[in-house]
N, C-alpha and C positions, 0 to 999 in steps of 0.2 A: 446785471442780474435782477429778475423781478422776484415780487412775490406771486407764490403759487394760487392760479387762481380759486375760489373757492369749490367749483364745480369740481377740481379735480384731487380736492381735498380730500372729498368726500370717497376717490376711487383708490386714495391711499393704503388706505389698510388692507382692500379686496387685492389690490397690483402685490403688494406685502407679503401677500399669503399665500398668491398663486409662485411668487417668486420664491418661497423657504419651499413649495411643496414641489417644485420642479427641481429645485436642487439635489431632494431630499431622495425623489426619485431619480436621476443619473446617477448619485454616492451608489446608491443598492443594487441600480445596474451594471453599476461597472464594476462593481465588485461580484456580481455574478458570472460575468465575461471573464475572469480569470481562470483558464482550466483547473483541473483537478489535476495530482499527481498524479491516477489514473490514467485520464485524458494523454497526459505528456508520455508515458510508457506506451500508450498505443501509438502517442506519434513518431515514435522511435522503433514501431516493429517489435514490442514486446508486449508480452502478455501481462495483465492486469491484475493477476494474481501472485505476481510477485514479490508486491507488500501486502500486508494483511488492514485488515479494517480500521485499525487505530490510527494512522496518520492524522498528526492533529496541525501541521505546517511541513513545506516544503520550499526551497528555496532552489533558482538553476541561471547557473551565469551561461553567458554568451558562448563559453569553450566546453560546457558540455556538462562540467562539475557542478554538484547536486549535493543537498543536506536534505535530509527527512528526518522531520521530527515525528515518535510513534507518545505516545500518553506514559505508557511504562514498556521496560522491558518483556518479551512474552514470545512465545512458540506457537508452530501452526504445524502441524502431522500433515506433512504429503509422502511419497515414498521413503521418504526419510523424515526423521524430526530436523525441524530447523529452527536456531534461535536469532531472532531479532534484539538488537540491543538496542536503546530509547532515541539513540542517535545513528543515524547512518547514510555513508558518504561515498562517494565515488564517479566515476565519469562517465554518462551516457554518450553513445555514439548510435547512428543508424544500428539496429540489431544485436548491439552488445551493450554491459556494464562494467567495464575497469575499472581498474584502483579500487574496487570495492572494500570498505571498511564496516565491521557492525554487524554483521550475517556471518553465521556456522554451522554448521550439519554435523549430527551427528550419527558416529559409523560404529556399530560395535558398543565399547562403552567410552569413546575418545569422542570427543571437541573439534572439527577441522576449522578453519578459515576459509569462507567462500571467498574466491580473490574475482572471478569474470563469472560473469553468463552472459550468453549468446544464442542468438536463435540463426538459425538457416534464412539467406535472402536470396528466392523467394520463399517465404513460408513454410514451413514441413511439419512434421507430426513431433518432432523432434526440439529440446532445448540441451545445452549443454552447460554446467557446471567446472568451472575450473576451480582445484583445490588445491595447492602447491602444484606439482607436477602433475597431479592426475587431473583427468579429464573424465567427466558423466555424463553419459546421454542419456538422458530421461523423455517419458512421452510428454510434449508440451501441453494436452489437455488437463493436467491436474493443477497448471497453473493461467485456466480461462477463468477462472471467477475467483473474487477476491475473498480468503478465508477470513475469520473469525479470529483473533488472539487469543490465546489459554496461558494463564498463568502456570508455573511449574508446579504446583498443587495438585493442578485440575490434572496432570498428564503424570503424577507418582505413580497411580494405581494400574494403571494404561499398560503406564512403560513394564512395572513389574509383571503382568500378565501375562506381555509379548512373550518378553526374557524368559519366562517359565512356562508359555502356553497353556497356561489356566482357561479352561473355558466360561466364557460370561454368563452374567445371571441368567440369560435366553435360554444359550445352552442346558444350563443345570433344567430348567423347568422343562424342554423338551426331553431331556433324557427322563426324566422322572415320567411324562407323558404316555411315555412310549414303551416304560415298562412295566 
């Protein structure tokens, strides 16, 4: 082994720098190349809006089994209210979610456990909800685009409204308009 000659001593520190900034670039690409939990939901034939906007990590082994991590607990108003817990688990397959753990809908004034949901292959207008023994078929466009989280605060005044059909502040002002 010799010594470095001096001509290319000089290209050391330039070879140096382009070497840390290529690195530096592939680490940020490759970690862009990782889909989204989004992404994986449409590769499975499901719709996108089935978690809500918070997912802050996702984890999915080889047999289908999946962890979502959400920032905090939180609800999203589709035909139903539904609660998301900060953690939630269960097994993708083509067009369905078993073993679902973490998700509830509420019916009334009770609590259920979403245990499956499944959409029609090929495609339909149509997603269904398994809750113990019942089964809900809903239109699958209210879950094409990924909602918003609400804390249970934000959705007190909401909920008590429905329950009682109060009309909202809109309403009061057009009633007032009009008479």
């Amino acid at each position: 082994m010799g010594l470095i000659p001096k001509s290319e001593l000089c290209n050391l520190p330039l070879t140096l720098l382009i070497l840390l900034f290529s690195s530096a670039i592939f680490s940020v690409s490759g970690e862009a190349s990782e889909p989204t939990v989004y992404e994986i939901l449409q590769k499975y034939g499901l719709p996108v809006g089935l978690l809500p906007d918070s997912v802050t990590s996702y984890s999915l082994s080889e047999d289908g089994a999946f962890e979502v991590h959400l920032e905090k607990p939180c609800y999203v108003q589709f035909d139903y209210l539904i609660y998301y817990e900060k953690k939630i688990t269960g097994k993708l397959s083509i067009g369905a979610i078993t073993e679902l753990k973490g998700v509830q809908v509420r019916r009334f004034l009770f609590w259920f456990d979403v245990d499956e949901i499944k959409v029609d292959l090929p495609p339909s207008d149509n997603i269904y909800f398994t809750v113990g023994f019942i089964n809900k078929k809903l239109d699958v466009d209210q879950f094409e685009t990924v909602h918003s989280c609400r804390d249970e605060t934000a959705l007190c005044g909401q909920s008590l409204r429905n329950v009682f059909q109060l009309p909202t502040p809109v309403d009061d002002v057009q009633l007032l308009i009009t008479e």
